[in-house]
C-alpha positions in Angstrom: -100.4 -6.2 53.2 -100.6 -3.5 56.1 -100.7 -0.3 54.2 -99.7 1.8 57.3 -96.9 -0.1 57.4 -96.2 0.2 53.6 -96.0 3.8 53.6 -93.0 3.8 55.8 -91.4 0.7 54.9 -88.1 2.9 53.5 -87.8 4.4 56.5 -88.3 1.0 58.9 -85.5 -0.9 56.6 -82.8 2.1 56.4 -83.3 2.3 59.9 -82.8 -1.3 60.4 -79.9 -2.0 58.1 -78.1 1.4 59.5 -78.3 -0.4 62.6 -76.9 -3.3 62.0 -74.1 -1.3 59.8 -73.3 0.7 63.0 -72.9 -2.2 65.2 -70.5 -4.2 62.4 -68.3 -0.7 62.8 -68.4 -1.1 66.5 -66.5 -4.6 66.1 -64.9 -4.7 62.8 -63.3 -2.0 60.2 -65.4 -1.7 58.2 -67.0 2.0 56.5 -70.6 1.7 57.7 -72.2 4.3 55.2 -70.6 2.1 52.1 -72.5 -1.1 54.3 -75.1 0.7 54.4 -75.6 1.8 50.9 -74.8 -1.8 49.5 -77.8 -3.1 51.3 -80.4 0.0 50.5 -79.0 0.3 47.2 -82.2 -1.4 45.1 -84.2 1.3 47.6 -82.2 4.2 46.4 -84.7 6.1 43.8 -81.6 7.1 41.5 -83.3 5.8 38.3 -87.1 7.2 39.3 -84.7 11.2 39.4 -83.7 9.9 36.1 -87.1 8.4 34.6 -88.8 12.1 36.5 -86.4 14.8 34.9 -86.8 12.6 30.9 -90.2 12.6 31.5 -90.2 16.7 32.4 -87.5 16.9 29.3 -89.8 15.1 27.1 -93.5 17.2 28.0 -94.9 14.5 30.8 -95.0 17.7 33.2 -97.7 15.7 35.4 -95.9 12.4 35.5 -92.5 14.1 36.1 -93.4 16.4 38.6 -95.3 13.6 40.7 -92.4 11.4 40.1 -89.8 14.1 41.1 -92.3 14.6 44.6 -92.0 10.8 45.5 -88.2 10.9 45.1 -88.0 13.4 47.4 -89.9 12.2 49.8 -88.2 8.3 49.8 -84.8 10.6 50.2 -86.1 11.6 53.0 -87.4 8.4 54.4 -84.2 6.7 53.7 -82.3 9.2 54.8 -84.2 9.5 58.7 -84.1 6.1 59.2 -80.3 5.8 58.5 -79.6 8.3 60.9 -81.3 7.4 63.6 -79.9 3.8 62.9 -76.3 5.2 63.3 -77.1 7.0 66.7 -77.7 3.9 67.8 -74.2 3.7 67.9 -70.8 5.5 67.6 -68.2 6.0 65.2 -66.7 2.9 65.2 -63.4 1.8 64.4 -61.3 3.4 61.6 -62.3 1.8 58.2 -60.1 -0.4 56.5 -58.8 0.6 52.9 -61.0 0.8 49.9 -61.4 -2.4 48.0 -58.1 -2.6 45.4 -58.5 -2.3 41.6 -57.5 -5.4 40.8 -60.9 -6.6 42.1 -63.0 -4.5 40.4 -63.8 -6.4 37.0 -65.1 -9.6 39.2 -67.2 -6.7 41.2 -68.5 -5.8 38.2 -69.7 -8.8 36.5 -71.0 -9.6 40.1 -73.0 -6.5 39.8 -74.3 -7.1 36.2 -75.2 -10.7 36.7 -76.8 -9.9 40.1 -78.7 -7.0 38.0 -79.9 -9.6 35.2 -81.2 -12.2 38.0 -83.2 -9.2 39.3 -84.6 -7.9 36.1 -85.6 -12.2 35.5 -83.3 -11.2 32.4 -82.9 -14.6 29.9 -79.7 -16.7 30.4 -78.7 -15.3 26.6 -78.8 -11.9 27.6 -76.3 -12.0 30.5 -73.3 -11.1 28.4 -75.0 -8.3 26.6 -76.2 -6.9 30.4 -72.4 -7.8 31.4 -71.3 -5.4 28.2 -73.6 -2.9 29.4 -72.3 -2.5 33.0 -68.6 -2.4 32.2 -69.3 -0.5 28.8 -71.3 2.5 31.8 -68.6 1.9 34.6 -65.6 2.7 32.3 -66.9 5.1 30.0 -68.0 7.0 32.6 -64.9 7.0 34.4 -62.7 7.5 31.4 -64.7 11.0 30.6 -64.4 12.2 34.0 -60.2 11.9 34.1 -60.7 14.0 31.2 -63.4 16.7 32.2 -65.7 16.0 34.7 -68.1 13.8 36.6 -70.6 15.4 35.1 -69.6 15.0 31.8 -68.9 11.5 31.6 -71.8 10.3 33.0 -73.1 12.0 29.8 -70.5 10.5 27.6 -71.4 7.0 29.1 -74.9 7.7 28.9 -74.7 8.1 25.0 -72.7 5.1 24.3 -74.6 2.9 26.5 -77.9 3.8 24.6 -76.4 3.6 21.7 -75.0 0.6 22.2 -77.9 -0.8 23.2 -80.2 0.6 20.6 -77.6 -1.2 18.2 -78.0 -4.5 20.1 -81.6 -4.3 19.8 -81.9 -3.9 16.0 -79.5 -6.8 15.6 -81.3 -9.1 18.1 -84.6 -8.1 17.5 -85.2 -7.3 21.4 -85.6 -4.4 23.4 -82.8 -2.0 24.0 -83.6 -1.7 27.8 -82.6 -5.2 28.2 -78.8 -3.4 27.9 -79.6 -0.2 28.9 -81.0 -0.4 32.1 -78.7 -2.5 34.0 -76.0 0.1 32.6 -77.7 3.3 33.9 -79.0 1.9 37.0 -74.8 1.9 37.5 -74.9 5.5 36.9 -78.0 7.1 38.1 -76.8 9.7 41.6 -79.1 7.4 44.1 -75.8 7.4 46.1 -74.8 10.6 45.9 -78.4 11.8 46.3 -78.3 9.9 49.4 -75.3 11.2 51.0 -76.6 14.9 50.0 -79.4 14.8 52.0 -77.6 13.2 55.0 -74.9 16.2 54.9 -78.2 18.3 55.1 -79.2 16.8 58.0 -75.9 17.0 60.1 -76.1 20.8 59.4 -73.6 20.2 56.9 -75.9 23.0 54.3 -73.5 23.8 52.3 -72.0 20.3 51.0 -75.3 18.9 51.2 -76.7 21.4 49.1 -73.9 21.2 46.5 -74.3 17.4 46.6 -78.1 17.7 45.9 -77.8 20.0 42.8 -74.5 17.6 41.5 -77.3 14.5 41.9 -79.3 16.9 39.8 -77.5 17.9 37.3 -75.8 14.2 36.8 -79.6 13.1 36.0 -79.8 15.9 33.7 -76.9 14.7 31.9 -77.9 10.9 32.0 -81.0 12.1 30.2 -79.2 14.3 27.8 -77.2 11.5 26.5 -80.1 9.0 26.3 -82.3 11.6 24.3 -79.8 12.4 21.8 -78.6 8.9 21.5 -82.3 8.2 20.6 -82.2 10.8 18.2 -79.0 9.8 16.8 -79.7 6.0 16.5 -83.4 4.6 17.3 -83.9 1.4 18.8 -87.0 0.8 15.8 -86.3 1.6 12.6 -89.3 3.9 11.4 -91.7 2.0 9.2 
C-alpha cells in the first residue's frame, strides 16, 4: 500500500532472504545461492525475458521493449539486494552434495503441483500441469546430452506447446493451462540471475557470457513456441 516501498520491494526481499541464506551457511552445509534462488524464484523475471523477446518477435516493439527495460531493472534489484545480503556474512561451510537423481521425479511433481496451486489451476488439470513439467524438464535435458543447452530448451519448447495445443483442442481449454507451468521450468530467470551477479564481483567476462546464454535460451524458448503455433494451433480456424 506504500508505493515507495513497492518500488523496491525486489530489492528489500532478495536482500532479506540472502540474509538469512548466508547465516544457514554459517551453521549448516548448505549452497546458499541454490537457498537463495528457491526462495526468490516466483521473483525471478525469467518468463517476462520470454513474454518481452515474443512480443519483439511477433511486432509489439513498444510492449517488448518496455517489458525487456523492467526486466533489467528487477535483475538489478534482485541482484543488489542479494549481495549485500551475503556480505552480511561469509563463505560459510562447504556445501553438502547436490540432491541425488533418484529424488528428482518427487521434486518435480512437487514443483508442478506447487505451480498449479499458484496458477489456482482446477483439481482436473493437475495431471496435465504434472505432464507438462516432466514432459519440459526431460525434453530439455535429453536435447542437451545431444547438442546443446541451447538447443534443447528449443526442442522442449516445441513439444511442450505442442503438446499443449493438443491438450486444449481435446479438452476444450486453454493451452496455457499446460504450457505455462512447463516454460516457467525453462525460462533463464536463474541463469539470468547468476549473470548479473558474476557482473557484479568483477567477474565481466562470465557474467557477460551468462547474460547473452539467458538471451539466447529466451530466443530459443520463443522460437519453439512460435513454430509450434504455426505447426499446430491451439483453435482450429473457423
Amino acid at each position: 500500500q506504500r508505493a515507495h516501498i513497492a518500488r523496491i520491494s525486489a530489492l528489500i526481499l532478495a536482500f532479506v532472504v540472502a540474509a538469512l541464506a548466508g547465516g544457514a551457511s554459517i551453521v549448516l552445509p548448505v549452497d546458499r545461492l541454490a537457498l537463495t534462488l528457491a526462495a526468490l524464484i516466483v521473483l525471478l523475471p525469467g518468463f517476462s525475458l520470454t513474454v518481452a523477446l515474443a512480443e519483439l518477435s511477433t511486432g509489439h516493439l513498444s510492449a517488448g521493449a518496455a517489458r525487456l527495460s523492467g526486466v533489467a531493472v528487477t535483475f538489478l534489484h534482485l541482484s543488489v539486494g542479494a549481495a549485500a545480503g551475503w556480505a552480511l556474512f561469509g563463505a560459510g561451510l562447504p556445501a553438502e552434495p547436490p540432491t541425488p537423481w533418484i529424488f528428482e521425479p518427487v521434486i518435480i511433481v512437487a514443483s508442478a503441483a506447487s505451480l498449479a496451486i499458484l496458477f489456482q489451476a482446477r483439481f482436473q488439470d493437475f495431471g496435465v500441469i504434472i505432464v507438462s513439467a516432466a514432459l519440459a524438464v526431460y525434453v530439455s535435458r535429453a536435447v542437451s546430452l545431444m547438442a546443446d543447452p541451447t538447443v534443447g530448451a528449443f526442442g522442449a519448447s516445441l513439444l511442450l506447446t505442442l503438446y499443449s495445443n493438443i491438450q486444449a483442442r481435446q479438452r476444450d481449454v486453454p493451452a496455457s493451462i499446460a504450457q505455462m507451468p512447463g516454460i516457467l521450468l525453462l525460462v533463464p530467470g536463474s541463469v539470468g540471475f547468476r549473470g548479473v551477479g558474476a557482473l557484479m564481483q568483477n567477474e565481466t567476462l562470465t557474467g557477460v557470457h551468462i547474460a547473452f546464454t539467458t538471451i539466447i535460451t529466451a530466443a530459443a524458448l520463443v522460437a519453439g513456441m512460435l513454430i509450434a503455433n504455426a505447426l499446430y494451433p491451439a483453435r482450429r480456424e473457423l
